[in-house]
N, C-alpha and C positions, 0 to 999 in steps of 0.2 A: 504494500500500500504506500503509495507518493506522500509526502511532508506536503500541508496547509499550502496551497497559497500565501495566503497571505500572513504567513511565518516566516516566508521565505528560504531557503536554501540552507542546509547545515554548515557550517562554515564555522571550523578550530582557529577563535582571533589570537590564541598563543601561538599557530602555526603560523597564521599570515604574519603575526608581527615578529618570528625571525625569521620568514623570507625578507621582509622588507629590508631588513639591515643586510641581507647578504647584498653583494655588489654584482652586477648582471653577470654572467658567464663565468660564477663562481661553480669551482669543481666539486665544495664538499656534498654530502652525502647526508643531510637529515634525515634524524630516524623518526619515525611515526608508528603510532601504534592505533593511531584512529581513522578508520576502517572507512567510516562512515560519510567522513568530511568530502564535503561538495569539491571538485577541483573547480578554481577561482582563477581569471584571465591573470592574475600577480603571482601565480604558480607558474607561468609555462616561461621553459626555459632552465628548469632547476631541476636538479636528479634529487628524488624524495626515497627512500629506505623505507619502504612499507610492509609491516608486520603481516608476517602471513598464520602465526601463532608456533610457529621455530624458530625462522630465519628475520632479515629485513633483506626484502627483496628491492632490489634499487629498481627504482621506475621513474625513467626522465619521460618529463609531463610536455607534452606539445599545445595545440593550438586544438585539435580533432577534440581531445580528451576534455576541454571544458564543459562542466554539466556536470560529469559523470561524476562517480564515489572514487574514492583513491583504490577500497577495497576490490572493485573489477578488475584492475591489473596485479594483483597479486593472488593466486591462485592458493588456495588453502589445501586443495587433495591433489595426490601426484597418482595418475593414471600410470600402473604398469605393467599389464598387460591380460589377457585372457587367453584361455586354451591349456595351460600345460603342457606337457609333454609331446602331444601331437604337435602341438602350435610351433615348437621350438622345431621341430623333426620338417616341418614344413619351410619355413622360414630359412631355415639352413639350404633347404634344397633348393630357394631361390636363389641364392647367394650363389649358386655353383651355374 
C-alpha cells in the first residue's frame, strides 16, 4: 500500500543532510540501513551502502532511480539454484 499523499514521500532528513555536506563526485560510501527512504533528486550522483540485512551493498543512485525506495536495489535473498543433481549433470553437459 503507497504513503498518503498528502504526507508526502519518506525521506531520512539525517541522510539528506550528510549528503549535502558531501562535495559532488565525492567517492565515499555511506552506509544506510533504511530501506524505506524515498530516493531524492540530492541523492543522485553519490554511491549509498544499502543494508541488505548482512552486507551494505553499495548502490550508486542515478537520475532513473528517483521515486523509488533505496531498498529495490539491494536484494535481501540470493537465488541459487534448483534441480540438484540432475541440474548440475545437465548444465555441465552444456559446457562441453
Amino acid at each position: 500500500m503507497s504513503r498518503s499523499l498528502k504526507k508526502g514521500p519518506y525521506v531520512n532528513l539525517r541522510l539528506v543532510n550528510k549528503i549535502k555536506n558531501l562535495r559532488p563526485g565525492d567517492k565515499t560510501v555511506l552506509k544506510v540501513w533504511d530501506r524505506a527512504c524515498t530516493i531524492t533528486p540530492e541523492m543522485v550522483g553519490f554511491t549509498l551502502g544499502v543494508h541488505n540485512g548482512k552486507t551494505h551493498v553499495p548502490v550508486y543512485v542515478v537520475e532513473n532511480m528517483v521515486g523509488h525506495r533505496l531498498g529495490e536495489f539491494s536484494l535481501t535473498r540470493k537465488f541459487v539454484s534448483h534441480g540438484g543433481k540432475m541440474a548440475k549433470t545437465q548444465a555441465a553437459d552444456q559446457k562441453k
